[in-house]
N, C-alpha and C positions, 0 to 999 in steps of 0.2 A: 409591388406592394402586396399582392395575392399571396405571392411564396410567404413574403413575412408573416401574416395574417394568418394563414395555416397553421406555421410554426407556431403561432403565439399562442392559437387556441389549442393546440397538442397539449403545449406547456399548462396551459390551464383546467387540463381533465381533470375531472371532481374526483378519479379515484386514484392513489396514490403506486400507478400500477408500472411496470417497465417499459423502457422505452428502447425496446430488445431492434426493432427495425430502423432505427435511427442512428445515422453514422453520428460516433460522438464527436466531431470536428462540427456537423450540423448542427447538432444542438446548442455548441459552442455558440455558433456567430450566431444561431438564432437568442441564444438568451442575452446574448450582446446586444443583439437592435432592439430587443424590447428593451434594455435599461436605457439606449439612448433615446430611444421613442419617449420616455418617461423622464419627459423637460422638469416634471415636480418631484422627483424619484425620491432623491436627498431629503426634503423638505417635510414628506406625508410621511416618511418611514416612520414608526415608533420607537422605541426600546426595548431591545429583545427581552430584557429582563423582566418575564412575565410572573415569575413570584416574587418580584421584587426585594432580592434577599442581599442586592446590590452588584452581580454576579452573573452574566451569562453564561451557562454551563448546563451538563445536560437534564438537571431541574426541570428548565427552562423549555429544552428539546422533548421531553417527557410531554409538557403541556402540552404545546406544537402537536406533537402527534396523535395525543387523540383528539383534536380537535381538525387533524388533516382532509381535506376534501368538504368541510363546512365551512363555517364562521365565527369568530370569535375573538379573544383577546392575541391571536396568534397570525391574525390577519394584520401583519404589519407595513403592507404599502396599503392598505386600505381597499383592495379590489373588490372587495366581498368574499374572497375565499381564502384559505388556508392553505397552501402550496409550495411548490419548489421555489418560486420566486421571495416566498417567506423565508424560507428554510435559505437562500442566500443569503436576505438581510442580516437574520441570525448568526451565521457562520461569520459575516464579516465582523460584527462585533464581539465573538466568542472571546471568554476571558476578561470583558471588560465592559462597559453600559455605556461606552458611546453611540450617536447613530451613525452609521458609519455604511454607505454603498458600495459594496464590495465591488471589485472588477471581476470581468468573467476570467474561464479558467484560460489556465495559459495551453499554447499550441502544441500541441506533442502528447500523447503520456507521459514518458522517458524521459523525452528531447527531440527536439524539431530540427529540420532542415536550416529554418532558417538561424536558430542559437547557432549552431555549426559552422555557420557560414565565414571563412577567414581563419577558421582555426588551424595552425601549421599540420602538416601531415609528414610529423619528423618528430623525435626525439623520445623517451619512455613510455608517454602513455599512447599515441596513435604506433607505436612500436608492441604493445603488451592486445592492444585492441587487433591491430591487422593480425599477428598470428594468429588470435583466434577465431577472427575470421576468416582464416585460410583453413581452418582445423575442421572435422568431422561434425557435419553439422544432423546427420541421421538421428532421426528422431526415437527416443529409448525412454520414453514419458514413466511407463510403470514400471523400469528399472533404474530409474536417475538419483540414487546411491551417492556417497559426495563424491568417487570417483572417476564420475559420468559427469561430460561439459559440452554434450552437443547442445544444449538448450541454451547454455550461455556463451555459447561458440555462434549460434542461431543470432542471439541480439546483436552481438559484434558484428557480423557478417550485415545488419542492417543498420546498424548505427556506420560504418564505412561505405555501405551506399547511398546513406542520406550526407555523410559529409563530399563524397566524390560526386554526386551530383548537382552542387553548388558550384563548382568547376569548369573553367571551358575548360573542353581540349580531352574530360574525363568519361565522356559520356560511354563508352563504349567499358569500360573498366566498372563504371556505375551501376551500366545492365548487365554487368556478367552479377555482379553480388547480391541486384537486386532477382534475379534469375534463381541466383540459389535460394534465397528466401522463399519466394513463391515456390518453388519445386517444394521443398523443406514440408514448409504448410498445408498443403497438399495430400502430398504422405502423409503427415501424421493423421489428417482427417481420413485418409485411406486405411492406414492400421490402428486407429483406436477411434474411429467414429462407432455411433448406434454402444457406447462403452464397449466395445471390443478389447474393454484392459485385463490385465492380470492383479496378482502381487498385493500387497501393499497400498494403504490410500497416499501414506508418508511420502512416498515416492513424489506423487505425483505434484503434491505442495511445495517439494524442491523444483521443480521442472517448470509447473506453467504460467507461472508469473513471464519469462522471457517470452511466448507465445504470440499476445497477445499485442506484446511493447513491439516485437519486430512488425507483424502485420502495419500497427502503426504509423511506422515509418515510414515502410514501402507504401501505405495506399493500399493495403491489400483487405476484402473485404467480400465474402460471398455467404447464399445462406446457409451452407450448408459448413464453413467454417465458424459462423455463430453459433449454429446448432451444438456443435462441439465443441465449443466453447462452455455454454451451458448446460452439458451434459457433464462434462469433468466438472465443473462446479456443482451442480445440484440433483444429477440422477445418477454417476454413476456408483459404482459400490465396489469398497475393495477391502481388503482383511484386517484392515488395521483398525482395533478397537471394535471390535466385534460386528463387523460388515458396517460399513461407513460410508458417507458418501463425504466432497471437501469439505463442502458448506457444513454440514451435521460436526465434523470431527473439529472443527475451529470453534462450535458451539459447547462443543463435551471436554476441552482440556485447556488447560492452563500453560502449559509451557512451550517447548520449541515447536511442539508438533502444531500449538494453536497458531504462534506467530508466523511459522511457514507457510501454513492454510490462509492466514491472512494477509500475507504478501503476495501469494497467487490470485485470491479471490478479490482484491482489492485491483488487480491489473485485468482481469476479467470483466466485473464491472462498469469499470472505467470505460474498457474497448467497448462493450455491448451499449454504453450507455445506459443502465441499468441501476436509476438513480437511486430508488426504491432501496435496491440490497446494500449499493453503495453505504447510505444512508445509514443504514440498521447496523451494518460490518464495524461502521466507526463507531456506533455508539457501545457497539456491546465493548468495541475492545476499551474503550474510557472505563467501562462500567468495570471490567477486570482490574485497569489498574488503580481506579479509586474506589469501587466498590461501593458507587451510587447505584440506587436501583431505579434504573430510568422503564422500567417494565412497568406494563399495567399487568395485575391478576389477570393470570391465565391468555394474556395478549399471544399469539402465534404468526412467526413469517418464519420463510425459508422452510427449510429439507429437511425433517417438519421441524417446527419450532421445541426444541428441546432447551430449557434454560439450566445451567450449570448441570451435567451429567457427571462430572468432572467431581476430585476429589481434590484439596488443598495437602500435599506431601511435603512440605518445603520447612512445618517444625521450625525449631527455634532459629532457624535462618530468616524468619518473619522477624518485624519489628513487634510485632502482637500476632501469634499464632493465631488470636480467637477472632483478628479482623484479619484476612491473609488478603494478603493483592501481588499483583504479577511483578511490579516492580517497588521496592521498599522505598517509603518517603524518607526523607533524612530525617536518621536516628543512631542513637551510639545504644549500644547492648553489651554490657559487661564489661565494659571501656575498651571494644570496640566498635570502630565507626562500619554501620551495617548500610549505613542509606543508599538506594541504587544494586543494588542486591536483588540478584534474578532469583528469590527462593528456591520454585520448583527446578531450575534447573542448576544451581549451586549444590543443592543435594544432592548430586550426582556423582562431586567430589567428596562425601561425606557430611560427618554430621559437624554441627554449629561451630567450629573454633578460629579461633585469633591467627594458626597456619592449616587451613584447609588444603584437600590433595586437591592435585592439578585437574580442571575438566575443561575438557570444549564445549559444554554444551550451554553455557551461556551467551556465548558468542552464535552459535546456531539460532539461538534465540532472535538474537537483535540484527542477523543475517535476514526475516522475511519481517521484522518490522521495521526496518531501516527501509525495503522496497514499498514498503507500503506505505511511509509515511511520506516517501520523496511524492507518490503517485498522488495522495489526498494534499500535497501543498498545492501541487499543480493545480489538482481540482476545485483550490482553493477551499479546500474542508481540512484545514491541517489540524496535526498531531505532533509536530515538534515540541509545544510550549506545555504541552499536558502534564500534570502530576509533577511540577514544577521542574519541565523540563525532565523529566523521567529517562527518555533514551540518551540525554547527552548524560545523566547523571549514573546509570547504569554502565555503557562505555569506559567513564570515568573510573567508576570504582572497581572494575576490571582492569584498568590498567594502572592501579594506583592500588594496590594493595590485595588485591584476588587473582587475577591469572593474567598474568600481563601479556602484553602483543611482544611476540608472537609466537613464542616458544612453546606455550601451553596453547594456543586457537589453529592454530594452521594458518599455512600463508593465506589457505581459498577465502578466510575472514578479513584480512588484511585492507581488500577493497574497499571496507565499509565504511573506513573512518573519514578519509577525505569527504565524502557524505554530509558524515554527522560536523565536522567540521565546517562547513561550507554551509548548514543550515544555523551551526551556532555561532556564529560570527563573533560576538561579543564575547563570546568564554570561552578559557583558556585552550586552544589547541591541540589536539590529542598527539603525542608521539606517532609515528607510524614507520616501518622498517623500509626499507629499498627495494624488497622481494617481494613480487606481485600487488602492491598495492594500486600499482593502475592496471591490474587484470579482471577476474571475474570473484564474484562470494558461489554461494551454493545455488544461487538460483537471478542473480541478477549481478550488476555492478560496474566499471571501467566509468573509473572517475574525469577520462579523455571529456566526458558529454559536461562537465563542471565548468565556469568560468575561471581563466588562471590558471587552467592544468591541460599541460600542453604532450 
C-alpha cells in the first residue's frame, strides 16, 4: 500500500509539472488503483462542462487550466484540487456532458505484447512487418528524407519481438530482434545525443516518433535515453524555419511540417510520461483545427511558448480564408464540395479549382497525425471525433475527389488508412491498394498491430 500512496501523491503535485522519471507503464497502473481505490469515483464526479454552453470541449479545458494546481469549479472528483485526475474525468466526457469515468490508458503506446498474443505469423502483413524488420535498422535521424526507413524498419524490428516473445519455442529468435533494438537505441543516443544533429529540423519529425514506440515494446528505458528524448523535442536546433527546435516548429506552422512534429512529439511524451506537454500538444492541435482560442493572454509553455508564428497560405482552398483552419469543416465553394480539405498543403497542387494538379503533400500531412492520434486514443486523450471527425473526413475527400490513393501519395502512405479505418468503424471504408498497405508511412505504421489484419 506505501508504493501506491507514493504514486498517488506524485499524482497529486500542486504543480502541473512533468513526470519525465516515471516510466509511463507506472503511471498507468498507478492512475489505475487510485480510480479503483475511489469506491465513490462515478458518483462525486461533476460535469466537465464548466461554461455550461452544453458541450465539453476545449472551452471547458481552457477553464481547467488556469485553474490547475488550485481549486475550483474544475475540481471535479471533488479532492480539493485541480489535476490530472480532473483533466481524465474531463477527457472521458469530451464531446458530450455525460459524467462518465474514464478507464485508464491502455498497455503499449503502439501495441502491446499482450494485443499480439495468437496473431498468425503468416500471410501479407507479418510478411510486409518481418522484412522490415530484417531491413537496416542504423539510425540516420537528421537525414530521414521519405527515402530513409531505418526508423520504421526500427519499430517493425520491435513490434516482431514483442509478437515472438508470446511464443514458446521463440525465445531465442525474440532476443536476437529484441537485441537489435536495444543496440539500435543505443547508437542513436551515441550519435545524436547532447543534440549532436545536423540538417534539417523536418528530418527529424519524420523519424522519431518510431523511437520512442520501439523502446516501448522492448522494456527499454535508461536516463540517458530520456535525456535524448527530450532533447530532440525541446533543445535541439536545426535549420528548418529559421533554427528551430521540434516542439517550437509544431508551434510556428500549419501544415505537414506541424503534423509531423506532432506525431513525433506526441510519441515522445507519451514514453517520457510527460503529461504536462502531452496535454498542451493536443490542445493547441484542436485549436488549429477549429480555431478556438483556448490561450490565456500571454500564457507560455514549451520551447519557449511562441503562439501562431505561422502564416495561413492555403487562400481560397479555405472554406473562409478570413477564419483559416488546418482541416476544412464541410462546405461546398463554388459548387464545389471543399469539406476535409488540407488547405495549406493542397496549395501545393495549386490554386483553388474543381481539377487541382496532383500533390503528396496532403497525405504527408495526415501520415504524423494519423500516429498521433492512434497514440492519444491509447492515452485515452483522443482526437478521432474532433472537427466532426476531421482526419476520416480529410482521408475521405482525398480519395474522393482530390488526389486519390495511390497513384498521386506514394505507396509509403498507403499504411495509414487501415488506421483510419479501424478507428472509424461506423463510416464508410476507405479503398486501399494491395501494395504496401501493411508496410510502413513516413515515420510510423504496419497495420499487422490492428485487430483482423493478419
Amino acid at each position: 500500500m506505501s508504493t501506491i500512496t507514493t504514486f498517488y501523491s506524485v499524482l497529486l503535485r500542486r504543480t502541473p509539472v512533468s513526470r519525465h522519471t516515471f516510466l509511463a507503464g507506472i503511471i498507468t497502473i498507478a492512475a489505475a488503483v487510485v480510480f479503483l481505490l475511489s469506491a465513490n469515483a462515478a458518483s462525486a464526479a461533476k460535469s466537465a462542462d464548466l461554461n455550461a454552453d452544453g458541450i465539453v470541449n476545449s472551452l471547458d479545458w481552457s477553464i481547467m487550466n488556469g485553474q490547475w494546481g488550485g481549486s475550483g469549479t474544475a475540481d471535479l472528483n471533488g479532492d480539493g484540487i485541480v489535476n490530472s485526475l480532473d483533466w481524465a474525468i474531463m477527457n472521458g466526457q469530451w464531446g458530450g456532458g455525460g459524467i462518465i469515468v474514464p478507464p485508464p490508458p491502455a498497455a503499449g503506446i503502439w501495441t502491446s505484447r499482450e494485443e499480439l498474443v495468437g496473431k498468425p505469423m503468416s500471410g501479407p502483413a507479418w510478411a510486409a512487418l518481418k522484412a522490415d524488420a530484417d531491413g537496416d535498422l542504423t539510425p540516420k535521424i537528421d537525414t530521414a528524407e521519405r527515402g530513409v526507413t531505418t526508423d520504421t524498419n526500427l519499430l517493425a524490428a520491435a513490434i516482431v519481438y514483442a509478437r515472438l516473445s508470446t511464443e514458446n519455442g521463440k525465445e531465442a529468435e525474440a532476443q536476437y530482434y529484441k537485441n537489435r533494438v536495444k543496440s539500435t537505441l543505443e547508437l542513436a543516443v551515441s550519435m545524436y545525443g547532447n543534440c549532436n544533429v545536423s540538417e534539417k529540423t523536418l528530418p527529424w519529425a519524420f523519424s522519431m516518433a518510431s523511437y520512442p514506440l520501439a523502446a516501448d515494446l522492448i522494456g527499454y528505458r535508461t536516463p540517458a535515453f530520456e535525456q535524448f528524448l527530450r532533447d530532440m523535442a525541446d533543445r535541439c536546433i536545426g535549420a528548418e524555419g529559421g533554427n528551430t527546435t521540434l516542439h517550437r516548429m509544431f508551434h510556428a506552422t500549419v501544415n505537414n511540417w506541424a503534423s509531423s512534429a506532432f506525431g513525433s512529439l506526441v510519441s515522445i511524451y507519451r514514453y517520457l510520461g510527460d503529461e504536462t506537454n502531452l496535454v498542451n500538444i493536443r490542445r493547441e492541435w484542436e485549436e488549429k483545427l477549429l480555431m478556438i482560442d483556448v490561450y490565456k493572454d500571454g500564457e507560455e509553455t514549451g520551447d519557449p511558448r511562441i503562439r501562431f508564428l505561422h502564416s495561413w497560405n492555403g487562400g481560397e482552398w479555405h472554406c473562409d480564408p478570413s477564419k483559416p483552419v488546418s482541416i476544412n469543416p464541410p462546405c461546398i465553394k463554388a459548387g464545389i464540395d471543399i469539406g476535409g480539405v488540407i488547405p495549406e498543403d493542397q496549395v501545393r497542387g495549386g490554386t483553388f479549382s474543381a481539377t487541382p494538379g496532383s500533390t503528396t503533400y496532403p497525405w504527408v500531412y495526415l501520415q504524423g497525425l494519423i500516429t498521433g492520434a492512434r497514440i492519444l486514443e491509447r492515452a485515452r486523450m483522443p482526437i478521432w471525433h474532433l472537427g466532426d471527425d476531421a482526419i476520416y473526413r480529410a482521408a475521405y475527400r482525398l480519395e474522393h475527389g482530390l488526389n486519390s490513393c495511390c497513384d498521386s501519395k506514394g505507396n509509403w502512405a498507403a499504411s495509414g488508412i487501415p488506421f483510419i479505418n479501424d478507428a472509424y468503424k461506423d463510416k464508410e471504408p476507405l479503398p486501399f491498394p494491395d501494395s504496401n498497405v501493411y508496410g510502413h508511412g513516413l515515420n510510423t505504421g504496419f497495420p499487422y498491430v490492428l485487430p483482423g489484419i493478419n
